[in-house]
C-alpha positions as CSV (number, residue, x, y, z in Angstrom):
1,X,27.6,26.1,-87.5
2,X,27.3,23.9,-90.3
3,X,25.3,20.5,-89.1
4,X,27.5,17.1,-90.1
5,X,26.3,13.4,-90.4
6,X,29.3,11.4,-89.9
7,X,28.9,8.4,-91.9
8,X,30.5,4.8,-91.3
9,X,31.6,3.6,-94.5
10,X,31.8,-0.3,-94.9
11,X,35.0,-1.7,-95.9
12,X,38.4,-3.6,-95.4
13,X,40.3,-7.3,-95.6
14,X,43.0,-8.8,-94.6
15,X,44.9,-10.8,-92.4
16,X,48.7,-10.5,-91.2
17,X,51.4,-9.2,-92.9
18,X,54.4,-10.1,-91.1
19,X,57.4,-8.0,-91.3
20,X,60.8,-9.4,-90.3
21,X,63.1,-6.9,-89.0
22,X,67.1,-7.5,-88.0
23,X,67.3,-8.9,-84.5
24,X,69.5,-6.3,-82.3
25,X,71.6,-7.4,-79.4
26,X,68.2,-6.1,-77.3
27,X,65.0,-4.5,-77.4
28,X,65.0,-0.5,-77.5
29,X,62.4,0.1,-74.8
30,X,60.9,2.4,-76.6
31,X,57.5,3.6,-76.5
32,X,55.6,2.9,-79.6
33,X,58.9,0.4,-81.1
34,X,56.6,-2.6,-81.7
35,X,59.6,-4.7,-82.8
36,X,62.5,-3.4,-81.1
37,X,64.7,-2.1,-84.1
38,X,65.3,1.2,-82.5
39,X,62.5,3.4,-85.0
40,X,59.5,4.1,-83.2
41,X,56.2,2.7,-85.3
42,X,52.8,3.9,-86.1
43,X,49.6,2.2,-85.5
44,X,46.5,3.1,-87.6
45,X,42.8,2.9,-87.0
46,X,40.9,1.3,-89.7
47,X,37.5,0.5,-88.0
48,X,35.3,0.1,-91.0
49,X,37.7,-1.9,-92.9
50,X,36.0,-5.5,-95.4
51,X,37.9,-8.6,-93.6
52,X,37.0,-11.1,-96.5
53,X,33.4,-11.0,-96.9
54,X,32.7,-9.4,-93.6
55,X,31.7,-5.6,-93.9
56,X,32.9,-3.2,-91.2
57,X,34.9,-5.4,-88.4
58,X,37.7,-3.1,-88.4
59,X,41.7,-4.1,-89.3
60,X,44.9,-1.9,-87.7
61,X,47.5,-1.1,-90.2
62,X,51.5,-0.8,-88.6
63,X,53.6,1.2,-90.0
64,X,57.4,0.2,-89.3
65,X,60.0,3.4,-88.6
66,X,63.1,2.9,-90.8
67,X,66.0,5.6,-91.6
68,X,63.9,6.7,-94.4
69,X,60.5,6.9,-92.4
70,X,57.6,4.7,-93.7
71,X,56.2,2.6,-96.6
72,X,53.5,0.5,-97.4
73,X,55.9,-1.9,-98.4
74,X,57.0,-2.5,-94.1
75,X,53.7,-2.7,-92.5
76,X,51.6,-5.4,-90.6
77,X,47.3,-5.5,-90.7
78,X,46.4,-7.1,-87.7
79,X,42.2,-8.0,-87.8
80,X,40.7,-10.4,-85.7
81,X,40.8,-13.2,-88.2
82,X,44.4,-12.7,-87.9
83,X,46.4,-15.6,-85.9
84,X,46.6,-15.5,-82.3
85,X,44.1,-12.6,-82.3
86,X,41.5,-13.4,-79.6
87,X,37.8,-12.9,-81.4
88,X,36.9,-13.2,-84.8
89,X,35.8,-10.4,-87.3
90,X,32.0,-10.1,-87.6
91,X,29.9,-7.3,-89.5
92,X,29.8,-3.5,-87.3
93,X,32.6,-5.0,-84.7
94,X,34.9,-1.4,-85.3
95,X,38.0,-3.3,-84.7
96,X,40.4,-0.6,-84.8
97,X,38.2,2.1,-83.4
98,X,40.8,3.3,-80.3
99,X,44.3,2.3,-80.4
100,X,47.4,3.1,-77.5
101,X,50.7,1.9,-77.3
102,X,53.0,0.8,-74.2
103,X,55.3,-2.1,-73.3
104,X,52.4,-3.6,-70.9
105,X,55.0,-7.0,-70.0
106,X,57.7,-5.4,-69.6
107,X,60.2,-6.9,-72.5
108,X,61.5,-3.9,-74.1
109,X,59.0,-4.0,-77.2
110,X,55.9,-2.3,-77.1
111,X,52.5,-3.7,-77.1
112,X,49.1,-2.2,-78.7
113,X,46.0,-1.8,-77.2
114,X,43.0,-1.5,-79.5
115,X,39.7,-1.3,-79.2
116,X,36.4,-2.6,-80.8
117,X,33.8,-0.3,-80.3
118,X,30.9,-2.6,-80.9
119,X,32.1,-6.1,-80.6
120,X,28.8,-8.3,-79.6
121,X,29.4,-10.6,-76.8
122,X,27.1,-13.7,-76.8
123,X,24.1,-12.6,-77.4
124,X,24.4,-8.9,-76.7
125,X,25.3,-6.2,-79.2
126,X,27.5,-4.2,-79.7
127,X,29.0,-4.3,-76.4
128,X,33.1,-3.5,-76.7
129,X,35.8,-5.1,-76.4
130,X,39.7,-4.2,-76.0
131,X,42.6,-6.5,-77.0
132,X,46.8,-6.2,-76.6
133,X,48.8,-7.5,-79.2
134,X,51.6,-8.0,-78.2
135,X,55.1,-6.9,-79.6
136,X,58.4,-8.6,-80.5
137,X,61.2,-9.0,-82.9
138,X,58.9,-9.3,-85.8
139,X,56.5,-7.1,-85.2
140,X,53.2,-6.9,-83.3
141,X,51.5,-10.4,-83.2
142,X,49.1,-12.7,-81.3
143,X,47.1,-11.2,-78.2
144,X,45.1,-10.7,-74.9
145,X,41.6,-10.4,-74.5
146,X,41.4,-7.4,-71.5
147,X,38.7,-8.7,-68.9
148,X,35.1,-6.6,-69.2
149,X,32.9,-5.7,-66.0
150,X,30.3,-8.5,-66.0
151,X,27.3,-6.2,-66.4
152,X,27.6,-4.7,-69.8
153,X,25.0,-2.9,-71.8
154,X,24.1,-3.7,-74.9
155,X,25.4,-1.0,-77.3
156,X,27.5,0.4,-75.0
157,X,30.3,1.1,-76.9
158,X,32.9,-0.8,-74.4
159,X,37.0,0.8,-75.4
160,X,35.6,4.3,-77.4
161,X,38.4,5.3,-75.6
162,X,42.4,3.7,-74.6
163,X,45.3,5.0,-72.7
164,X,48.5,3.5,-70.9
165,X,50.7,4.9,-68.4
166,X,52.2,4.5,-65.3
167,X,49.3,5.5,-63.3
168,X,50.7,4.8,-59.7
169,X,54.5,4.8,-60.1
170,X,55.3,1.3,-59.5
171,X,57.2,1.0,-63.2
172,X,55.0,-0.9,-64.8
173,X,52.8,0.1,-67.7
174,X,48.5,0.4,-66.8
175,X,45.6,0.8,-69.2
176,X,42.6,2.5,-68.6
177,X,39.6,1.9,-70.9
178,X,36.2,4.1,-71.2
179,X,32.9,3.3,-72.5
180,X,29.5,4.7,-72.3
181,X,28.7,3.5,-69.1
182,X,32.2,2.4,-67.5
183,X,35.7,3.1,-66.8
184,X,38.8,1.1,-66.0
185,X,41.6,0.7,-64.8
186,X,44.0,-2.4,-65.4
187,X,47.1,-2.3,-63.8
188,X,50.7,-3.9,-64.8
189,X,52.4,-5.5,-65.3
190,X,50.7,-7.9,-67.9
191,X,51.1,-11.6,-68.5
192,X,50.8,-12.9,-72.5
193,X,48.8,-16.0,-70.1
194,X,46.6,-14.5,-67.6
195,X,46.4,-10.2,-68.6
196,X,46.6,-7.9,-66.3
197,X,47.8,-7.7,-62.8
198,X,44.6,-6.7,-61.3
199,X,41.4,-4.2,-62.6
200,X,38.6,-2.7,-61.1
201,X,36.1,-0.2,-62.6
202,X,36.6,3.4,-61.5
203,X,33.2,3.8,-59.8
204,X,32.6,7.8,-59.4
205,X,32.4,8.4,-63.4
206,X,29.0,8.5,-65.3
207,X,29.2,8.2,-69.1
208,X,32.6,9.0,-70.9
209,X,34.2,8.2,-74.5
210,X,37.8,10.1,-74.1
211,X,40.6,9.5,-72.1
212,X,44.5,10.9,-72.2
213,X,47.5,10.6,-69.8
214,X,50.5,12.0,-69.0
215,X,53.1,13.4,-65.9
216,X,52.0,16.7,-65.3
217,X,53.6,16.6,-61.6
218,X,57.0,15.8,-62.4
219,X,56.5,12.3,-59.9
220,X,57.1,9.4,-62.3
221,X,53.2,8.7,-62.4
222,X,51.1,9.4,-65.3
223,X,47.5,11.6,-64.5
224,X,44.7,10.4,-66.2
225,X,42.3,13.0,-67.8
226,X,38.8,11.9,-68.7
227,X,36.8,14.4,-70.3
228,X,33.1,14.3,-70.9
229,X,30.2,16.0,-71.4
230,X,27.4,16.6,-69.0
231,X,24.4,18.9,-69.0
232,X,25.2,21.2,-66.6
233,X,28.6,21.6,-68.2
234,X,28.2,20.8,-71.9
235,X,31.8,22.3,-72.8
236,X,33.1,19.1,-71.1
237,X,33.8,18.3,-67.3
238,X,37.7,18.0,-66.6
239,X,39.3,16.7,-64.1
240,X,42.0,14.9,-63.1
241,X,43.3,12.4,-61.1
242,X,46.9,11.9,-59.6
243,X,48.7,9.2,-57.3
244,X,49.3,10.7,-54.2
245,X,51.9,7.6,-53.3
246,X,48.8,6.1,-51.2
247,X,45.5,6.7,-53.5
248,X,44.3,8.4,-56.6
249,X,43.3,12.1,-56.1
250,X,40.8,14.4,-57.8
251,X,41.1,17.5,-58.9
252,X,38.5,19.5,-61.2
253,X,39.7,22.4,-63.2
254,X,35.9,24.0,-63.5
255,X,36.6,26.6,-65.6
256,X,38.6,24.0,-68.4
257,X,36.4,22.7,-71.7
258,X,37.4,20.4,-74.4
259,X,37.1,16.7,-75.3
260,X,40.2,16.1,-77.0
261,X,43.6,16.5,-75.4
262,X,47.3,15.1,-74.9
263,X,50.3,16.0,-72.1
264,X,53.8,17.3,-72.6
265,X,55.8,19.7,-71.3
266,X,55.8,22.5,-73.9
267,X,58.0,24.8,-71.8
268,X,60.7,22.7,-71.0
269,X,60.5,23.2,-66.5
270,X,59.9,19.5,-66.1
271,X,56.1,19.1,-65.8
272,X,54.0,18.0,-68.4
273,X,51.2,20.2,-69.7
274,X,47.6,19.8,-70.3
275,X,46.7,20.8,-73.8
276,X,42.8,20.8,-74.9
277,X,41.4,20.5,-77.6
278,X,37.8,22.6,-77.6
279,X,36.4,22.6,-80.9
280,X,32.6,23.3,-79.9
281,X,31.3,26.5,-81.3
282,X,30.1,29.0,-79.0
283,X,26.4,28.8,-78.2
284,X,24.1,29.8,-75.4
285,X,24.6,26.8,-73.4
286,X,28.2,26.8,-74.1
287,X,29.4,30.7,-73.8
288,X,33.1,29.4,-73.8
289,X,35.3,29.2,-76.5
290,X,35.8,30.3,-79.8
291,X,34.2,30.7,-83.2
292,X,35.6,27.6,-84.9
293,X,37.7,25.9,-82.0
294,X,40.3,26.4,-80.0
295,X,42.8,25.1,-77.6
296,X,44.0,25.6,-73.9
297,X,47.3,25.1,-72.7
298,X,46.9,24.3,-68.6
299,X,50.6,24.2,-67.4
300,X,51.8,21.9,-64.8
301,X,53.6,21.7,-61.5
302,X,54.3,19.6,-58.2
303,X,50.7,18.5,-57.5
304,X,49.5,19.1,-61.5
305,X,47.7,21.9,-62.8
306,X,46.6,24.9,-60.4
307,X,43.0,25.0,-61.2
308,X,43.1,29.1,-60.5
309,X,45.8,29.6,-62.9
310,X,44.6,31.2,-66.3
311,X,45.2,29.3,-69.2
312,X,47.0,29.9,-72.7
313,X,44.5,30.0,-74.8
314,X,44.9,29.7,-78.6
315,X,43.0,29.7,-82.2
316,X,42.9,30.7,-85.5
317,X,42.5,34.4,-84.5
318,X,45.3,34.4,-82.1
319,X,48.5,36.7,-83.1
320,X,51.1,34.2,-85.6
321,X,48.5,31.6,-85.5
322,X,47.6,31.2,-89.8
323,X,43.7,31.5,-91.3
324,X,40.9,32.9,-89.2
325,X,38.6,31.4,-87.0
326,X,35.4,30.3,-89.2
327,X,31.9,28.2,-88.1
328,X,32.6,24.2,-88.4
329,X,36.5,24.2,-88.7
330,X,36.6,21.7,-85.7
331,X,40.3,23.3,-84.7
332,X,41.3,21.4,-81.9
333,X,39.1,18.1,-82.8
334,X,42.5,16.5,-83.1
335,X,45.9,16.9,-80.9
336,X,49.3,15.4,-80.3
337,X,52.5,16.7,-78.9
338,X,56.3,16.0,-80.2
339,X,59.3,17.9,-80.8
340,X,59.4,19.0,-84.6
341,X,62.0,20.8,-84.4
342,X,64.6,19.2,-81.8
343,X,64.6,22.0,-79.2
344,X,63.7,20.4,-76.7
345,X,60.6,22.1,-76.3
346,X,57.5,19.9,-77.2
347,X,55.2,21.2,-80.1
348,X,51.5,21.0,-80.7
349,X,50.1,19.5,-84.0
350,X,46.2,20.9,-83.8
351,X,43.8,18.9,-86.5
352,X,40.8,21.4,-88.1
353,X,39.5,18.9,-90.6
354,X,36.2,20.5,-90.5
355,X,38.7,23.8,-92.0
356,X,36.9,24.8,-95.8
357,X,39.5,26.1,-98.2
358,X,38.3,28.4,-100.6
359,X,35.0,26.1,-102.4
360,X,36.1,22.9,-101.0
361,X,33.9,22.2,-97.6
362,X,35.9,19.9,-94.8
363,X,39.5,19.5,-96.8
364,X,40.7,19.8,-93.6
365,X,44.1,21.6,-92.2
366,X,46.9,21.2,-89.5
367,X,48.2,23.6,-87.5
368,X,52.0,23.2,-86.1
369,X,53.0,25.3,-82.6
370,X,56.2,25.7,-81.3
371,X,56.9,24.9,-77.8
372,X,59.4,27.2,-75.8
373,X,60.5,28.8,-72.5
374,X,58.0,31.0,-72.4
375,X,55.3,27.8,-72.8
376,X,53.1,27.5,-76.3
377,X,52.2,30.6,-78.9
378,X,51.4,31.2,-82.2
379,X,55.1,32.5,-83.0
380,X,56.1,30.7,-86.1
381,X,53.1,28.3,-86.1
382,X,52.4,26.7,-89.5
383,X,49.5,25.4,-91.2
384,X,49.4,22.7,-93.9
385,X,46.7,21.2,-95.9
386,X,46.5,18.8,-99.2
387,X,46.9,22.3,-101.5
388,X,50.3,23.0,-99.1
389,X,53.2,22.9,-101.9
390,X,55.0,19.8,-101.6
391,X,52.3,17.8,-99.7
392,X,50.9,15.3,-101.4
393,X,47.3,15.1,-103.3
394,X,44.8,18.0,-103.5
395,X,42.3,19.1,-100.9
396,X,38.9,17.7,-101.9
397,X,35.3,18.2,-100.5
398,X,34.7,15.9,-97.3
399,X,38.7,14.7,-97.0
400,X,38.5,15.4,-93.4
401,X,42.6,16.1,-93.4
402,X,44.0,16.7,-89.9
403,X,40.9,14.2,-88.8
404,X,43.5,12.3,-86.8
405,X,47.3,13.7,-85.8
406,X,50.1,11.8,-84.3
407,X,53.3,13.8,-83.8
408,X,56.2,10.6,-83.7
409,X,59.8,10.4,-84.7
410,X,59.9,7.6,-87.4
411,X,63.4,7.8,-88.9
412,X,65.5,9.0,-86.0
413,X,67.1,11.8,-86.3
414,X,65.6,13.7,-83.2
415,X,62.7,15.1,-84.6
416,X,59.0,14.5,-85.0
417,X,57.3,14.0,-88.0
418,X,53.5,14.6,-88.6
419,X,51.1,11.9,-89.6
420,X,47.8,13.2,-90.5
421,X,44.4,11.6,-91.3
422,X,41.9,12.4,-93.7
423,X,39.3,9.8,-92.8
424,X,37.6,10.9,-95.9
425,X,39.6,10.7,-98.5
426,X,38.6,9.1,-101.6
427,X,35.5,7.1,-99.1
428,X,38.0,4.9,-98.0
429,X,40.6,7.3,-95.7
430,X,44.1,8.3,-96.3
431,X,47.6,8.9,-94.6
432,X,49.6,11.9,-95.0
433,X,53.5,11.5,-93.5
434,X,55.4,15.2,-92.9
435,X,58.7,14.4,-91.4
436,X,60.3,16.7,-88.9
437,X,63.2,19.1,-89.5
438,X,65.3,22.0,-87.6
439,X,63.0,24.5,-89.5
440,X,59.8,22.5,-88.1
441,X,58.0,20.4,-90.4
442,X,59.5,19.6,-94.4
443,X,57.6,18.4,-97.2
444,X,60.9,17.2,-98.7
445,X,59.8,13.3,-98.9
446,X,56.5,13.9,-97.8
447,X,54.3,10.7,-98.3
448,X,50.9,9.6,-99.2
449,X,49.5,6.2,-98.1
450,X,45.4,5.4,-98.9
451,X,43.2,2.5,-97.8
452,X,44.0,1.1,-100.7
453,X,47.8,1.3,-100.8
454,X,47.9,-0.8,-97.4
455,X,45.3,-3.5,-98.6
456,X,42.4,-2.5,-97.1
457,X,39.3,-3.2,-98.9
458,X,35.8,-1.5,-98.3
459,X,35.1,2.0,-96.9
460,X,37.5,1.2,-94.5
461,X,37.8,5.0,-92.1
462,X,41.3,4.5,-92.5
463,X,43.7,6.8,-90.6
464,X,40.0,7.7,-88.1
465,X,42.6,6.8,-85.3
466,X,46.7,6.6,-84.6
467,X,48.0,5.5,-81.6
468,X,49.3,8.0,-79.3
């Protein structure tokens, strides 16, 4: 396995760009619709983004849906020098670091939850921080600091990860944060004056960055997954909890691994499905897995997944799946779930960006599975990269495409398109939009958005994160 240093480029500025968009008789309601218009919206992660003279605070570039998908020309940056935006932007914050959307206060337009890795506090760094901006007719503006347990570390690294869901079934939208040394929960719904309804600190976790939600027993209430690595169990612990009506309950799945994951229901019974992402090379003290990633599909049911059930397991080598497993391709370091194609069936977009191509090291690729009755395969899957015909630019040593995916529908016509991240590209990061068709994914008006194209000034890490 090839050894990486993963280097934080300074860079971005900016304030807020607000977009005005045509008032409709009412909000859609819909998940990831920031102001309402009907087209669901994409938020992306710029953590290492210049805001004015101040290297690395982090900005968060919106994307607005429109019948024609997305420009640079619709888009808000949000920083925290940005008006109503609790904080301000100082040097190393990572403003932009996690991102999740969800209407948290209930008026039909969705809010965003992003973190700041290592906002300092007072006199501690590097602490963390998570804030809500808040959506509306316009757009996503102002915001909510979320409260932080009192007792902090320094450096802890406070929001690595953010989620929302309705964890206990009550209606109302819930956040749960993770940081080195805590876990969250804040429950909705949210006030714009006084945050959350309540939150408490989930008290039997250790150390954990990732975090990712969704139904998996057909009851109205999301589960929370919280994978993390231990040493006992260095393909990553999982586990997960579900509201019982009454109380959270456990459940491990021991013989699971991964770190990156996301729910849907990929065989259309009515349960979502657990979908990891394990992209750790086989090694003594990791015999699992598979040379250069792979993913598990862990169907669900009534109470959630059956821990004795045997998984769907999936990777470059498996039957209709394209390429071949190779050290350092990172296949399954990056996962979201949509329907490409309109069946019905969700689909799996799998990021590889550590995938070489030919002489170019880390270009990066993006496989596409196809959801159906018979649950997820490698029938028909499809992989893309920047040397795809039709997709725009060139594969490049150290792009990193496929470093983020988000599988969304952004122009409305049933069908998800791909947005893909090269956090690399060009030292400063770039966006890659495929949009969806009956046929699975189209390059036919494929586009290209850099760093630089949204404003964004320094090394920036745009596209390192998109809200899910």
């Amino acid at each position: 396995m090839r050894t990486r240093t993963l280097l934080l480029a300074a860079g971005l500025t900016t304030g807020l760009l607000t977009v005005t968009t045509p008032a409709t008789a009412a909000p859609s309601g819909l998940a990831g619709d920031f102001n309402g218009d009907g087209y669901r919206d994409v938020a992306i992660g710029a953590m290492s983004a210049d805001v004015g003279s101040v290297q690395s605070a982090g900005a968060v570039v919106v994307l607005y849906g429109s019948a024609s998908g997305v420009s640079a020309a619709k888009k808000t940056v949000i920083t925290q020098n940005s008006a109503g935006v609790p904080g301000t932007a100082e040097s190393d914050d990572r403003f932009g670091a996690s991102l999740a959307a969800g209407d948290l206060d209930k008026d039909g337009y969705s809010d965003l939850v992003v973190g700041a890795q290592y906002e300092s506090i007072g006199d501690r760094d590097g602490v963390g921080s998570a804030t809500v901006i808040w959506g509306g007719k316009n757009g996503l503006s102002g915001g909510k600091g979320l409260p932080q347990p009192s007792d902090l570390s320094e450096w802890g690294g406070f929001s690595s990860g953010v989620e929302t869901g309705d964890f206990d079934g009550d209606g109302a939208t819930d956040v749960t944060i993770t940081g080195q040394s805590r876990t969250r929960l804040y429950m909705g719904p949210f006030s714009r004056t006084t945050g959350p309804r309540s939150h408490s600190s989930i008290g039997e976790f250790g150390s954990t960055y990732e975090v990712f939600a969704g139904d998996m027993s057909g009851d109205g209430a999301a589960e929370r997954v919280y994978p993390f690595l231990v040493t006992d169990d260095e393909g990553g612990e999982i586990s997960y909890h579900r509201w019982t009506g009454t109380k959270y309950a456990r459940t491990y799945l021991p013989t699971a691994d991964g770190e990156k994951g996301t729910i849907a229901d990929v065989n259309g019974d009515g349960y979502g499905d657990m979908v990891l992402g394990d992209y750790q090379e086989p090694r003594a003290e990791k015999p699992g897995g598979h040379k250069g990633g792979q993913i598990t599909v862990w169907y669900g049911g009534p109470t959630g997944p059956d821990p004795a059930q045997t998984p769907t397991v999936i990777h470059q080598d498996s039957t209709g799946v394209p390429g071949a497993g190779e050290n350092g391709d990172l296949f399954g370091s990056a996962i979201s779930a949509g329907d490409v194609n309109g069946d019905g069936y969700a689909d799996i977009a799998v990021g590889a960006w550590g995938e070489d191509l030919g002489s170019v090291e880390d270009g990066g690729s993006v496989t596409i599975l196809f959801g159906s009755a018979s649950g997820l395969n490698g029938k028909g899957s499809k992989s893309y990269t920047q040397d795809t015909a039709g997709v725009p630019g060139s594969s490049e040593t150290m792009d990193g495409f496929g470093m983020s995916v988000r599988l969304v529908d952004l122009d409305k016509n049933g069908k998800a398109d791909l947005v893909s991240g090269a956090g690399y590209e060009n030292g400063y990061g770039a966006a890659t939009v495929l949009r969806g068709a009956a046929s699975g994914l189209t390059t036919t008006g494929s586009k290209f958005l850099s760093a630089r194209d949204v404003s964004l000034k320094g090394g920036a890490n745009f596209a390192w994160a998109i809200a899910q």
